[in-house]
N, CA, C and O atoms as CSV, one atom per row, in Angstrom:
chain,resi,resn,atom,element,x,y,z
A,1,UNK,N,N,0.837,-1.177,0.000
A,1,UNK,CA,C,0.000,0.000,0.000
A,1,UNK,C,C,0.890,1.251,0.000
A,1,UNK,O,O,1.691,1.566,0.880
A,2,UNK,N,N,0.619,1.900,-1.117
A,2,UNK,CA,C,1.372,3.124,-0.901
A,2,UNK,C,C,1.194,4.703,0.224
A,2,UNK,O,O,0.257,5.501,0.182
A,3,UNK,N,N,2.092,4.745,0.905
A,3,UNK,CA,C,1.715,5.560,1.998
A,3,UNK,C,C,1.218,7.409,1.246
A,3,UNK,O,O,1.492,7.871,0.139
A,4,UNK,N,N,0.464,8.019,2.359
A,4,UNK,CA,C,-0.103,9.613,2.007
A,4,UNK,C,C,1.095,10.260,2.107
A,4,UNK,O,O,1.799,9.979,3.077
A,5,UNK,N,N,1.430,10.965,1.415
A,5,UNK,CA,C,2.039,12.302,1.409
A,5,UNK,C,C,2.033,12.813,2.878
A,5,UNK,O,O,0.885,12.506,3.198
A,6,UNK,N,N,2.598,13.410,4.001
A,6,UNK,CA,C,2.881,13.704,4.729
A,6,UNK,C,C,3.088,15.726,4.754
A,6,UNK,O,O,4.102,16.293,4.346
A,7,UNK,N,N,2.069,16.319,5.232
A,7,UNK,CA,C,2.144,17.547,5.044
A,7,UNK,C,C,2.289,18.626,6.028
A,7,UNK,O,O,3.248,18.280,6.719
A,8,UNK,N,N,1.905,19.600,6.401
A,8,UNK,CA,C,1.818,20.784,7.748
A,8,UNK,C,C,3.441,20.889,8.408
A,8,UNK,O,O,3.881,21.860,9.024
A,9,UNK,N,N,3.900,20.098,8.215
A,9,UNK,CA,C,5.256,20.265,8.857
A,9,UNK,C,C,5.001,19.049,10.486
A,9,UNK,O,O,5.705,19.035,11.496
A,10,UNK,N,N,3.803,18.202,10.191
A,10,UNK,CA,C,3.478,17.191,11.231
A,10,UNK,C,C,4.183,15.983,10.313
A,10,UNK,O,O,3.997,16.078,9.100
A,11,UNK,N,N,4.897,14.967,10.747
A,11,UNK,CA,C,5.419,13.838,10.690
A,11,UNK,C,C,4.363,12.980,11.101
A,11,UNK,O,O,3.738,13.232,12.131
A,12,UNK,N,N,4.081,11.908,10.336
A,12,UNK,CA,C,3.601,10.386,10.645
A,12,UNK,C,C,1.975,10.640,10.474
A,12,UNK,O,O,1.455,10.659,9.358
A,13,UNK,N,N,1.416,10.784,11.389
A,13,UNK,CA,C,-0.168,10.297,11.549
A,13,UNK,C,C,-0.708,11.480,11.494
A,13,UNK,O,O,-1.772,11.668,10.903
A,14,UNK,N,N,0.019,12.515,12.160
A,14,UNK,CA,C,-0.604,13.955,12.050
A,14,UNK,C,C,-0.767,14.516,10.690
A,14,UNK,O,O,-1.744,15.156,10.302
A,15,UNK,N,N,0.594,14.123,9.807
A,15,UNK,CA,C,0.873,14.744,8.800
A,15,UNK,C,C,0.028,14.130,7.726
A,15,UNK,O,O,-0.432,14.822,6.818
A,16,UNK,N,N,-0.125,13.196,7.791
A,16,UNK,CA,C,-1.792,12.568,7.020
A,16,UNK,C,C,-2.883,13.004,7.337
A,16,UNK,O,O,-3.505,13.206,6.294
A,17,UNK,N,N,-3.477,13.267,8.204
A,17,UNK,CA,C,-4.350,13.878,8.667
A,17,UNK,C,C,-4.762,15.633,8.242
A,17,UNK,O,O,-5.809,16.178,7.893
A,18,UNK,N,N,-3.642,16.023,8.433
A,18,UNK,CA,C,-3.444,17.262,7.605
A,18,UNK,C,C,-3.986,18.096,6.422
A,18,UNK,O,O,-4.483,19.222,6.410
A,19,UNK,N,N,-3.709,17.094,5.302
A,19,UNK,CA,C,-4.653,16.871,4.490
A,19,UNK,C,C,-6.055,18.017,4.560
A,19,UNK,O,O,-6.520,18.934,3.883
A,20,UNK,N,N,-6.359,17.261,5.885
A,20,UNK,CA,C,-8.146,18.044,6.332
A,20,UNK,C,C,-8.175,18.146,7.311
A,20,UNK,O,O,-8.195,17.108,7.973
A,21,UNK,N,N,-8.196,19.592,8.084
A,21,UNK,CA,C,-7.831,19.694,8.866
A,21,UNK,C,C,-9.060,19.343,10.020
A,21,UNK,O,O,-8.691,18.810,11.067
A,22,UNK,N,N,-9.808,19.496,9.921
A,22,UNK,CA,C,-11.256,19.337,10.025
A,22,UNK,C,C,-11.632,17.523,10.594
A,22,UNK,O,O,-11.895,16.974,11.663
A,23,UNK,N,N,-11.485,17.174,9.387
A,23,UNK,CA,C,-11.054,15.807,9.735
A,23,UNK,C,C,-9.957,15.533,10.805
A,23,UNK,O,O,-10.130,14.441,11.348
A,24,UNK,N,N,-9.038,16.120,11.189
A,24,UNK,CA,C,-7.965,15.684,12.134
A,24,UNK,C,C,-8.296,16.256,13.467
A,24,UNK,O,O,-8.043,15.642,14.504
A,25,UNK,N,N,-8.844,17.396,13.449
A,25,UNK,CA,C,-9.343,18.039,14.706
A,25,UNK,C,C,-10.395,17.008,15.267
A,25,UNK,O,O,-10.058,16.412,16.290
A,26,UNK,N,N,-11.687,16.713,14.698
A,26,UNK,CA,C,-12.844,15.505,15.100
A,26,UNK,C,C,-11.768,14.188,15.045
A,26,UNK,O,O,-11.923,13.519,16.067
A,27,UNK,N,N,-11.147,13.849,14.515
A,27,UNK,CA,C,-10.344,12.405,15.053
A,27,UNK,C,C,-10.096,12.519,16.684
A,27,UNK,O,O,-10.618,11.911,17.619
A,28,UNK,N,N,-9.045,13.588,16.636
A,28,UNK,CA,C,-8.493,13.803,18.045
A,28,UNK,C,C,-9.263,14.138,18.873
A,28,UNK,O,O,-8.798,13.738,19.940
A,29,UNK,N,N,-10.831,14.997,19.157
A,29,UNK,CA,C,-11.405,14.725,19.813
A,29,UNK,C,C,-12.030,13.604,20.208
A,29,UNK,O,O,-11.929,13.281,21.392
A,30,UNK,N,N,-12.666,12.929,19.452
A,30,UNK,CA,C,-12.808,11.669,19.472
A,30,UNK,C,C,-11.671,10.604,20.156
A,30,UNK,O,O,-11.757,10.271,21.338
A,31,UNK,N,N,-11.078,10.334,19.659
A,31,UNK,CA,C,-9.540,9.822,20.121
A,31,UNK,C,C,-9.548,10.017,21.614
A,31,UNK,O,O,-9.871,9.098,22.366
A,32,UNK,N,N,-9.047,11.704,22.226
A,32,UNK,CA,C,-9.157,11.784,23.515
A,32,UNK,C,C,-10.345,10.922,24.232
A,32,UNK,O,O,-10.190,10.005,25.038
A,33,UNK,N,N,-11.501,11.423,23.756
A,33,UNK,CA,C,-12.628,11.348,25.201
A,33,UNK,C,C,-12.346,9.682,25.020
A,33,UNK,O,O,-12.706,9.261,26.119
A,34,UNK,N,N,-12.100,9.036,24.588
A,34,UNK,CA,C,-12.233,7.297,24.076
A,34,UNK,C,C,-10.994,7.010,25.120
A,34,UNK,O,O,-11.334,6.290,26.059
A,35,UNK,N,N,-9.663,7.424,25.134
A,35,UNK,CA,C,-8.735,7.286,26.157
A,35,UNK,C,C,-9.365,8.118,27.314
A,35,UNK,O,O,-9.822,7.331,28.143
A,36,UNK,N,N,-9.498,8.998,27.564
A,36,UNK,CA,C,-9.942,9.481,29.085
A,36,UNK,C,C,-11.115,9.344,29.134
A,36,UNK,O,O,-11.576,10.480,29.026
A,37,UNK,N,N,-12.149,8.427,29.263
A,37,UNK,CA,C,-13.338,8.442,29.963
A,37,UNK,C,C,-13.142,6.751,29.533
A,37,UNK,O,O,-14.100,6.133,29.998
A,38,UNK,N,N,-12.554,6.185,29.073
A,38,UNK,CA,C,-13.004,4.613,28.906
A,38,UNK,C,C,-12.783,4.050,30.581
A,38,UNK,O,O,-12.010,4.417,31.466
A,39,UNK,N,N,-14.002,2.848,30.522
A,39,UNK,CA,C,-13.318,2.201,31.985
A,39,UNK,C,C,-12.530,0.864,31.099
A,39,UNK,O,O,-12.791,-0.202,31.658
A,40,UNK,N,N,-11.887,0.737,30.206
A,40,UNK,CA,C,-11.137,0.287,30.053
A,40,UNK,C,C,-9.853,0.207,30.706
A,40,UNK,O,O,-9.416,1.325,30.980
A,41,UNK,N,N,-8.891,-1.028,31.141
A,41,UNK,CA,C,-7.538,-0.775,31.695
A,41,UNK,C,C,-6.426,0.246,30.777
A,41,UNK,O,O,-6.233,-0.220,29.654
A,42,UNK,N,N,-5.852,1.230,30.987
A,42,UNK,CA,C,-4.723,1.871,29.748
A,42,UNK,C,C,-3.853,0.437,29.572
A,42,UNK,O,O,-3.682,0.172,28.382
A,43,UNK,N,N,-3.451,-0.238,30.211
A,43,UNK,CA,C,-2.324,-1.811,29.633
A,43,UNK,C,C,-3.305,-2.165,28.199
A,43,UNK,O,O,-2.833,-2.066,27.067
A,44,UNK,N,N,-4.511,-2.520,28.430
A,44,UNK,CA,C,-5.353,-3.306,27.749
A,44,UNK,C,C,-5.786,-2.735,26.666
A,44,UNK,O,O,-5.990,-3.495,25.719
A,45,UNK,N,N,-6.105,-0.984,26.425
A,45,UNK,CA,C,-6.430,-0.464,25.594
A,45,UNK,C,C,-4.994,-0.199,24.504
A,45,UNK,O,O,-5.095,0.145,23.326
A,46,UNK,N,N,-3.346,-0.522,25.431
A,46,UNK,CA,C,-2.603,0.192,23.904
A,46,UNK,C,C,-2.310,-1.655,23.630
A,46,UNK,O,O,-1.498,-1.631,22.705
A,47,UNK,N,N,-2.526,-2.931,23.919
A,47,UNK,CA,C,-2.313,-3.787,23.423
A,47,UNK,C,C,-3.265,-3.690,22.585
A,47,UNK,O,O,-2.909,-3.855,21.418
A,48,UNK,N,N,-4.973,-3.362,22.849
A,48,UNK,CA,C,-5.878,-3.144,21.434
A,48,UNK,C,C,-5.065,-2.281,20.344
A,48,UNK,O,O,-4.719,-2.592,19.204
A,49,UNK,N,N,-4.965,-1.648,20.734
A,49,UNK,CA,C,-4.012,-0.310,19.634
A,49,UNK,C,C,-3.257,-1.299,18.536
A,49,UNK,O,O,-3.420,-1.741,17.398
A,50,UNK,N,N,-2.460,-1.343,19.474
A,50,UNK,CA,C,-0.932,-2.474,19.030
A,50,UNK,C,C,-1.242,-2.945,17.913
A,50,UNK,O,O,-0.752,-2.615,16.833
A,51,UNK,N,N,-2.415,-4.075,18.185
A,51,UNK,CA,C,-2.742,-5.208,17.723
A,51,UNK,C,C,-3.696,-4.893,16.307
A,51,UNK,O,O,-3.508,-5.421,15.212
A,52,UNK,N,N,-4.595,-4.046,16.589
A,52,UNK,CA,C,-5.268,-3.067,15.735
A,52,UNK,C,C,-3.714,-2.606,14.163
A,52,UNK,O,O,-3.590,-2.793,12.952
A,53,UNK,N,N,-3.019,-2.052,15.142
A,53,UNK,CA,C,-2.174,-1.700,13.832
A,53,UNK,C,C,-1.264,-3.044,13.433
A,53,UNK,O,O,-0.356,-2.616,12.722
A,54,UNK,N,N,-1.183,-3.898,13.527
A,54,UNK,CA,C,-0.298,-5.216,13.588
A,54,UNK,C,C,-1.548,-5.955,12.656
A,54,UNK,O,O,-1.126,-6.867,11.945
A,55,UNK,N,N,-2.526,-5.778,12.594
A,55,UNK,CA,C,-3.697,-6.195,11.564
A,55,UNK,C,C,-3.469,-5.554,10.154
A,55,UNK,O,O,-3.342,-6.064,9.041
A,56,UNK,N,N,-3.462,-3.866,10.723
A,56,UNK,CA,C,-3.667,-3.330,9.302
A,56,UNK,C,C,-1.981,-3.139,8.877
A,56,UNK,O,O,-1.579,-2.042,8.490
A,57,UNK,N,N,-1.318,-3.990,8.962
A,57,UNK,CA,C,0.167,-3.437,8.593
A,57,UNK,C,C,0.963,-2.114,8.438
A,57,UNK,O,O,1.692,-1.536,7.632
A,58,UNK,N,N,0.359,-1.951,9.777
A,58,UNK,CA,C,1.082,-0.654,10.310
A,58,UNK,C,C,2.414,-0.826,10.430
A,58,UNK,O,O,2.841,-1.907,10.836
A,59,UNK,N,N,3.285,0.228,10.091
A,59,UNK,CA,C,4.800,0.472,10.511
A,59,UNK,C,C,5.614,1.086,11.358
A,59,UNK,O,O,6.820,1.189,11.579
A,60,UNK,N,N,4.031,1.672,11.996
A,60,UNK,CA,C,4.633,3.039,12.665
A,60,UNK,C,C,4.949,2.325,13.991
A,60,UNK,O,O,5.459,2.949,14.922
């Protein structure tokens, strides 16, 4: 899969996001309240992460 262009002067995930900014602002809200209000364990939620990107052949 060929990776996005990387833009704003953000590296990696930001810098895709970038793109729209709009779109990246509602990610990261989203994103936050999902880490701070989950009663999820934090151990348990970055092995979901992990594993999540270890599916989609993440590199990062």
């Amino acid at each position: 899969m060929a990776r996005v262009e990387e833009v704003g002067g953000l590296e990696g995930f930001g810098g895709v996001y970038s793109h729209c900014p709009d779109l990246f602002k509602g990610f990261m809200f989203r994103y936050g309240v999902l880490w701070s209000h989950s009663k999820l364990d934090p151990l348990l939620k970055d092995l979901v992460r992990l594993k999540s990107a270890n599916l989609n052949g993440c590199r990062y």
